[in-house]
Structure formats: C-alpha cells, structure tokens
PyMOL Python script that loads the backbone (N, CA, C, O; Angstrom):
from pymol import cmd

cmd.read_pdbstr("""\
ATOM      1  N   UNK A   1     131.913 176.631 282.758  1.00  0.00           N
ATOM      2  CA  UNK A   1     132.472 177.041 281.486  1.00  0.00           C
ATOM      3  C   UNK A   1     131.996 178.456 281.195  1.00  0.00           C
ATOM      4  O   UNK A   1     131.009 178.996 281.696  1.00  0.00           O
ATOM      5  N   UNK A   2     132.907 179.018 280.245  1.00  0.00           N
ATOM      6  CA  UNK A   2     132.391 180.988 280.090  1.00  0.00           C
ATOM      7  C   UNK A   2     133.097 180.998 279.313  1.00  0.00           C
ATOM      8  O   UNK A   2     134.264 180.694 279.562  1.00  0.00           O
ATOM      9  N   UNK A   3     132.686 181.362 278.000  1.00  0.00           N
ATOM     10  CA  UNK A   3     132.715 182.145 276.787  1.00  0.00           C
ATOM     11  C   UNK A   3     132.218 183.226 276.259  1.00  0.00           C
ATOM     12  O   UNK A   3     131.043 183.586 276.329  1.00  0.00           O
ATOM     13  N   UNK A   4     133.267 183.872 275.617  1.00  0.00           N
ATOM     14  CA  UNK A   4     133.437 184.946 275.122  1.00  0.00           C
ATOM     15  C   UNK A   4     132.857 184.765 273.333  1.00  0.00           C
ATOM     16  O   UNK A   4     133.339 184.216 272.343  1.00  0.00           O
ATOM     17  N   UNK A   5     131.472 185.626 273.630  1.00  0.00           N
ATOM     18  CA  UNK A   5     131.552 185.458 271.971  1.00  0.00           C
ATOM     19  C   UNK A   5     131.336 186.875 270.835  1.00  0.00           C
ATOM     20  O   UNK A   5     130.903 186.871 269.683  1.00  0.00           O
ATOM     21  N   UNK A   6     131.787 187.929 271.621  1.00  0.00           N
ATOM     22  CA  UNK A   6     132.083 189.064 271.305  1.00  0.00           C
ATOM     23  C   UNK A   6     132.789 189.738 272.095  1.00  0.00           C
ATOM     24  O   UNK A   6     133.158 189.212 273.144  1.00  0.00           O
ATOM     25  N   UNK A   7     133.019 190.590 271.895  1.00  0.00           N
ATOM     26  CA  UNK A   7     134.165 191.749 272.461  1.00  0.00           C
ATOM     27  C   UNK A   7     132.985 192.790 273.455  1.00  0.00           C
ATOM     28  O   UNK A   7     131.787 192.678 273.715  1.00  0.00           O
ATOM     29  N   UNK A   8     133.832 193.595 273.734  1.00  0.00           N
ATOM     30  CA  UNK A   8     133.555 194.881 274.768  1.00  0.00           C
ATOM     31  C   UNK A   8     132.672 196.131 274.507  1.00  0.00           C
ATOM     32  O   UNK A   8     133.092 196.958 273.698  1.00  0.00           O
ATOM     33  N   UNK A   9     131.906 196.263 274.906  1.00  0.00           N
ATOM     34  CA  UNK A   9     130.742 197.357 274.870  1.00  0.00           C
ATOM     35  C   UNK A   9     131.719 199.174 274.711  1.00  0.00           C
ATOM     36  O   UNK A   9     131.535 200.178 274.023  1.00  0.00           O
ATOM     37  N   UNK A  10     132.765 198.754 275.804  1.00  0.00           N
ATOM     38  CA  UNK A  10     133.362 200.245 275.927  1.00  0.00           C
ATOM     39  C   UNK A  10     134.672 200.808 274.970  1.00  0.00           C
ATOM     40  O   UNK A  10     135.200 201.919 274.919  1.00  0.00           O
ATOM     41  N   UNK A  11     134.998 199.325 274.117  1.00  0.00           N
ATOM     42  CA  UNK A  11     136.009 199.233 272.727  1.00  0.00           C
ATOM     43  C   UNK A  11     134.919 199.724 271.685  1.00  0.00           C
ATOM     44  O   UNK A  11     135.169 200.497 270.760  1.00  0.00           O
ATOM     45  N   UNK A  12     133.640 199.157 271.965  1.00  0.00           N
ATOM     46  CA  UNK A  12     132.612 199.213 270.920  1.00  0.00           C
ATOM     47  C   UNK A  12     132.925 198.366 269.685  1.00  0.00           C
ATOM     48  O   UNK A  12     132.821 198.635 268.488  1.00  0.00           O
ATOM     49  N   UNK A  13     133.381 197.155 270.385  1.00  0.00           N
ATOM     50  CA  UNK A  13     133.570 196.490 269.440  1.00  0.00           C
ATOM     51  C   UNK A  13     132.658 194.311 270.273  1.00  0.00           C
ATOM     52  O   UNK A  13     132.981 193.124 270.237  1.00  0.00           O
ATOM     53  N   UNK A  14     131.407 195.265 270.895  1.00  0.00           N
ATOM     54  CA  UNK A  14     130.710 194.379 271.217  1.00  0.00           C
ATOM     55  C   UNK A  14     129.699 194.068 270.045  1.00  0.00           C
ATOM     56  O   UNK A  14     129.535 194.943 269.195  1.00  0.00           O
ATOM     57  N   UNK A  15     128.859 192.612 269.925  1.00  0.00           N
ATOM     58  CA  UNK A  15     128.539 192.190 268.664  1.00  0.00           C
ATOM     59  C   UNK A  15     127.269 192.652 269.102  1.00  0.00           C
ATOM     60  O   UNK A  15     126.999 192.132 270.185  1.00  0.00           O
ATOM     61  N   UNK A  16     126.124 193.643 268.580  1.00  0.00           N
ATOM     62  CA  UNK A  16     124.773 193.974 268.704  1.00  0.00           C
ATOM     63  C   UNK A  16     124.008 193.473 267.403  1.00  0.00           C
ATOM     64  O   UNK A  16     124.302 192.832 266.394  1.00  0.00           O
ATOM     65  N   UNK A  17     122.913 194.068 267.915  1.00  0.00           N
ATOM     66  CA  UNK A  17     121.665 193.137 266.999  1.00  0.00           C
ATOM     67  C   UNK A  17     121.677 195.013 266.020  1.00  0.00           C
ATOM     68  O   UNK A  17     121.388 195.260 264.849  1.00  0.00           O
ATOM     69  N   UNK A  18     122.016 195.715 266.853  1.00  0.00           N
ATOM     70  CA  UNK A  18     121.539 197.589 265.726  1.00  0.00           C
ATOM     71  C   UNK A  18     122.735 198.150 265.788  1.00  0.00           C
ATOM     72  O   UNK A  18     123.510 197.859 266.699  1.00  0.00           O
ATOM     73  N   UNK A  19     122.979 198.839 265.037  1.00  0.00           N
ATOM     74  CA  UNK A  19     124.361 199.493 264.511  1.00  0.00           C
ATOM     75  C   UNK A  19     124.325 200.434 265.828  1.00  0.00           C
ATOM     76  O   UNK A  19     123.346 200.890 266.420  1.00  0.00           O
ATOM     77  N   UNK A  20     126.123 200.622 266.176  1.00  0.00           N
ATOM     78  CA  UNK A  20     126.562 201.563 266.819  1.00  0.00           C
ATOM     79  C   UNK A  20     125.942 203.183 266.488  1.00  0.00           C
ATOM     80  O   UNK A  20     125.806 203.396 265.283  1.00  0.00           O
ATOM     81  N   UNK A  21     125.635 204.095 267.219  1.00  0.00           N
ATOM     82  CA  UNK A  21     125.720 205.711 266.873  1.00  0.00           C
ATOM     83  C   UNK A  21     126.892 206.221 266.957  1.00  0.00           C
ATOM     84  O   UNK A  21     127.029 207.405 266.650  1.00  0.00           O
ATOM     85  N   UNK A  22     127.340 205.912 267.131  1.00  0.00           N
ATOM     86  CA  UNK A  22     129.024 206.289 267.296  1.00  0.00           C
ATOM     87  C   UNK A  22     129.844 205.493 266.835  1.00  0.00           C
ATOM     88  O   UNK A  22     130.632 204.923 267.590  1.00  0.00           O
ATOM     89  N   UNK A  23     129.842 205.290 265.574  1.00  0.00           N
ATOM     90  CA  UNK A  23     131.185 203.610 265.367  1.00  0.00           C
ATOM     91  C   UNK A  23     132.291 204.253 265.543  1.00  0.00           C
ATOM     92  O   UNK A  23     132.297 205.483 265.584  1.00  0.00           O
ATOM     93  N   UNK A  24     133.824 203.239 265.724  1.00  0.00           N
ATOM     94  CA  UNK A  24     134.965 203.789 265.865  1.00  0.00           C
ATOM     95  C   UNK A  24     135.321 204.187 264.187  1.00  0.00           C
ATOM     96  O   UNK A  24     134.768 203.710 263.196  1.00  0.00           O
ATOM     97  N   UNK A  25     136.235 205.038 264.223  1.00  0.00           N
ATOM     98  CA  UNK A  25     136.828 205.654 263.337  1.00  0.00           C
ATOM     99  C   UNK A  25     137.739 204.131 262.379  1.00  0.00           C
ATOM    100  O   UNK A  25     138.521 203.312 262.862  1.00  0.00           O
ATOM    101  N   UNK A  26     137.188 204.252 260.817  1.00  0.00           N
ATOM    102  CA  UNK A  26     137.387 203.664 260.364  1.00  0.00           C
ATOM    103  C   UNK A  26     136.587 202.149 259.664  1.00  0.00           C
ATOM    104  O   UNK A  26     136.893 201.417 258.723  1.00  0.00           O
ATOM    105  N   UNK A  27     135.567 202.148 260.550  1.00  0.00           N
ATOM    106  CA  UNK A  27     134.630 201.096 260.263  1.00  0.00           C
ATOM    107  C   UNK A  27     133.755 201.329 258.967  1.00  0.00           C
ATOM    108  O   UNK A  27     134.000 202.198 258.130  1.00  0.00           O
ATOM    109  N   UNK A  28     132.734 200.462 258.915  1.00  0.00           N
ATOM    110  CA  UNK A  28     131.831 200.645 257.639  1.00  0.00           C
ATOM    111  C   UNK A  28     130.720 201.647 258.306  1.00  0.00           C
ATOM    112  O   UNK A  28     130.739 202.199 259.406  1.00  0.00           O
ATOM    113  N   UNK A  29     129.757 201.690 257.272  1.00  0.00           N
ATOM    114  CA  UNK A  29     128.523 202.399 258.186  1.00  0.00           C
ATOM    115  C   UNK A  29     127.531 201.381 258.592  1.00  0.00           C
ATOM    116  O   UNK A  29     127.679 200.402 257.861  1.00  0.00           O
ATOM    117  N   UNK A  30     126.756 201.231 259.293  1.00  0.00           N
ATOM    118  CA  UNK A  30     126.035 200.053 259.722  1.00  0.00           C
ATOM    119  C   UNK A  30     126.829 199.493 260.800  1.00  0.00           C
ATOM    120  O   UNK A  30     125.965 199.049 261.556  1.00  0.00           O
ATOM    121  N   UNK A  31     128.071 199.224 261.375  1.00  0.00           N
ATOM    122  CA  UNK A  31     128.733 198.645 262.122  1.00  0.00           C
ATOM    123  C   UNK A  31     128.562 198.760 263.485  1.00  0.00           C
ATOM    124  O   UNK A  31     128.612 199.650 264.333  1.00  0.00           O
ATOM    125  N   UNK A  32     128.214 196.867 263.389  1.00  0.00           N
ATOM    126  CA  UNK A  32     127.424 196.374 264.759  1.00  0.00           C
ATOM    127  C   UNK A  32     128.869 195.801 265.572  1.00  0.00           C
ATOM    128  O   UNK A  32     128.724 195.011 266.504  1.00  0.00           O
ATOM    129  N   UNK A  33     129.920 196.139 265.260  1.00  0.00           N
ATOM    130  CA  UNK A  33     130.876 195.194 266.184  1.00  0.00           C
ATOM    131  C   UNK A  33     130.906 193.555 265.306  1.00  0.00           C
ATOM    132  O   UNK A  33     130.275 193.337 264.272  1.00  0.00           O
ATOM    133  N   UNK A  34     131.703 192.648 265.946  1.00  0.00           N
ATOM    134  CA  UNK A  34     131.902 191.502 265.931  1.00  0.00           C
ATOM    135  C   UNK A  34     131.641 190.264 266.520  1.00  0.00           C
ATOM    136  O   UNK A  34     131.499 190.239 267.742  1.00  0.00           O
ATOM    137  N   UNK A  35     131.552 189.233 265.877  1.00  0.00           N
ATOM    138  CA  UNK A  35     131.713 187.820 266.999  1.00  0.00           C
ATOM    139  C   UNK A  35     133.213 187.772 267.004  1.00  0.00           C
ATOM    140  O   UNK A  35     133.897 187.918 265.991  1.00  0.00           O
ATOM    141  N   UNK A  36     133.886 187.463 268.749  1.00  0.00           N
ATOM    142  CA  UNK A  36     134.600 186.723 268.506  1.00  0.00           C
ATOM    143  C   UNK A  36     135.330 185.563 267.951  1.00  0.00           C
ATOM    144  O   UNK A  36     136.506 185.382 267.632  1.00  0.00           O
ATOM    145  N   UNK A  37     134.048 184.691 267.933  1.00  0.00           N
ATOM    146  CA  UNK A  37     134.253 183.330 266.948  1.00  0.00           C
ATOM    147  C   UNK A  37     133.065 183.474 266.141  1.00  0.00           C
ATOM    148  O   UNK A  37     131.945 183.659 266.617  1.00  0.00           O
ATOM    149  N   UNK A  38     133.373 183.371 264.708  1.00  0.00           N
ATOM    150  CA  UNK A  38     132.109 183.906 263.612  1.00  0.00           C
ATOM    151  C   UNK A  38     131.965 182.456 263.435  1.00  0.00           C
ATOM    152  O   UNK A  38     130.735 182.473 263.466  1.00  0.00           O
ATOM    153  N   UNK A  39     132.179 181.515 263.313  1.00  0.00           N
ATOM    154  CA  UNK A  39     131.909 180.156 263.096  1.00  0.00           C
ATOM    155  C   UNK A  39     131.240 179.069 264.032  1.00  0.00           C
ATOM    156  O   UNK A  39     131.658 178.253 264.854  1.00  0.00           O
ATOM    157  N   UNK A  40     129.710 179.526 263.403  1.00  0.00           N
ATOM    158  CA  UNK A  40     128.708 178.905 264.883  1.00  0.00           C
ATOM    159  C   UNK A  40     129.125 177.317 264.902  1.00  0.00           C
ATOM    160  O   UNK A  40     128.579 176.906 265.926  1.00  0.00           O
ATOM    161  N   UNK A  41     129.645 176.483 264.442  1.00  0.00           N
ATOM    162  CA  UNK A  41     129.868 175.246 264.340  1.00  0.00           C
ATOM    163  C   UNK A  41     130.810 174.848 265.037  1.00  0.00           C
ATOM    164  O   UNK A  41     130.850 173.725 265.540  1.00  0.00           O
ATOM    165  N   UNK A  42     132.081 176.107 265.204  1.00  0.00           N
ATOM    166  CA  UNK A  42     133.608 175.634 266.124  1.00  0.00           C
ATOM    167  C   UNK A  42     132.654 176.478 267.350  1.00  0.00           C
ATOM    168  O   UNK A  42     133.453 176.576 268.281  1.00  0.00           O
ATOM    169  N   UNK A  43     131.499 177.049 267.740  1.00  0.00           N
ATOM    170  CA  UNK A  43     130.826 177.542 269.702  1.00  0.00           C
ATOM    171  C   UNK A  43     130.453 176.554 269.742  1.00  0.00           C
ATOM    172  O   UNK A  43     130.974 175.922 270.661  1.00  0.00           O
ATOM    173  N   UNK A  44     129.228 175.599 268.763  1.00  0.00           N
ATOM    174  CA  UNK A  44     128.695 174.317 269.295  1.00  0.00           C
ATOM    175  C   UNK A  44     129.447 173.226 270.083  1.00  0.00           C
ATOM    176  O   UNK A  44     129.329 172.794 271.229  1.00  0.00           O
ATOM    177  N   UNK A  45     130.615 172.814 268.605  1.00  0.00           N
ATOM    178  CA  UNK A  45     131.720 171.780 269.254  1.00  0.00           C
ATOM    179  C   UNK A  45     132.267 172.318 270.687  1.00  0.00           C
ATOM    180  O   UNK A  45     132.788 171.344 271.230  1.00  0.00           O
ATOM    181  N   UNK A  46     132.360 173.366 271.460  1.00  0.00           N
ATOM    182  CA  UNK A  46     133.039 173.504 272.207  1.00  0.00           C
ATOM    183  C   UNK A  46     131.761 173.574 273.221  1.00  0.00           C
ATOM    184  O   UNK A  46     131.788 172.709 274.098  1.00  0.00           O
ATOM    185  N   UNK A  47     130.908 174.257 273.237  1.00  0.00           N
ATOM    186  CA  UNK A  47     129.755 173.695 274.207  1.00  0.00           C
ATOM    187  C   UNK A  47     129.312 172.481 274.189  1.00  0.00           C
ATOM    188  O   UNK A  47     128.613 172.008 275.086  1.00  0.00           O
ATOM    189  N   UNK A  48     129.807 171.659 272.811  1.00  0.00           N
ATOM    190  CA  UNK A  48     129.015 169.844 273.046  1.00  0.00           C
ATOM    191  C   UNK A  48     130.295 169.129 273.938  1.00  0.00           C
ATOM    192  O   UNK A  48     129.960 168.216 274.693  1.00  0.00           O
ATOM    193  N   UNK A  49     131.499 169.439 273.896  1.00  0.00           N
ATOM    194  CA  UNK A  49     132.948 169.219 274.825  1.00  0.00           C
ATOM    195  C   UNK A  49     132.907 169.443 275.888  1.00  0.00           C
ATOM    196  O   UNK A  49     133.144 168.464 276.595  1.00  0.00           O
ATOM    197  N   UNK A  50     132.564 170.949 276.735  1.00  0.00           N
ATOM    198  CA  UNK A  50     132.114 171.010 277.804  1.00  0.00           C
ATOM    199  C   UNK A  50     131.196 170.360 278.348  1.00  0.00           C
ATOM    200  O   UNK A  50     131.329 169.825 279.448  1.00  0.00           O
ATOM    201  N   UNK A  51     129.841 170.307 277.453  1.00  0.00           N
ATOM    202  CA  UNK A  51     128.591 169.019 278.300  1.00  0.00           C
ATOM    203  C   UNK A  51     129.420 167.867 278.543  1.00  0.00           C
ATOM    204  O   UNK A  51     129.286 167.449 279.693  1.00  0.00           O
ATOM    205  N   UNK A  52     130.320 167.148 277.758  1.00  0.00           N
ATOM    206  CA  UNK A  52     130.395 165.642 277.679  1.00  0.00           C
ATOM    207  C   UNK A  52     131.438 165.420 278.737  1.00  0.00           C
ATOM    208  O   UNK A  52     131.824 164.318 279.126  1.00  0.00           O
ATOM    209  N   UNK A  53     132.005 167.035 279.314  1.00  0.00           N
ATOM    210  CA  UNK A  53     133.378 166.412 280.161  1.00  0.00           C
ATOM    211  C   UNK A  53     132.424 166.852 281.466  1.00  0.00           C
ATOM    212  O   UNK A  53     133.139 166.787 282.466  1.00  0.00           O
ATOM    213  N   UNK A  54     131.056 167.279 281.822  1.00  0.00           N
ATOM    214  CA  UNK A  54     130.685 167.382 282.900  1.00  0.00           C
ATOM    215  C   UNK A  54     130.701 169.143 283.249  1.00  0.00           C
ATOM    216  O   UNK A  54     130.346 169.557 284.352  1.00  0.00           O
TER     217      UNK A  54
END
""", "prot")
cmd.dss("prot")
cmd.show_as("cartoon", "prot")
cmd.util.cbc("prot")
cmd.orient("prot")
C-alpha cells in the first residue's frame, strides 16, 4: 500500500513542519504547503483497511 499525504516539494506545495522561503505567489505568509487528506481519521480508516485485507 502507498499513500500520498501531501503534494510535491518542486510545486511547493509539499506539507512541511517550517514555512516555505519562497511561497508560491498568492499564498498566506507562513505557508507550509498542504495535506492531501487533512482528515487524520479518513488516513487511519484507510491504513486500518489495508492491515485487515493483508
């Protein structure tokens, strides 16, 4: 199994722990990128689905 739970380092729209030095044009200031799925409860269910099917 392989999940994606942020985006791309070279979009700069990968999810970091410290704000970009360069954000893209248009963002806030502080902007660390994104989770792909912001809802830690719908990554669990899908990693507890993968364990249970093997």
């Amino acid at each position: 199994m392989k999940m994606y739970l942020d985006r791309s380092p070279q979009g700069r729209t990968a999810w970091l722990t410290e704000r970009y030095k360069k954000r893209p044009p248009g963002t806030p200031d502080g902007y660390r990128g994104y989770p792909a799925i912001d809802d830690p409860k719908v990554v669990l269910d899908q990693v507890r689905t993968a364990y249970a099917k093997g």
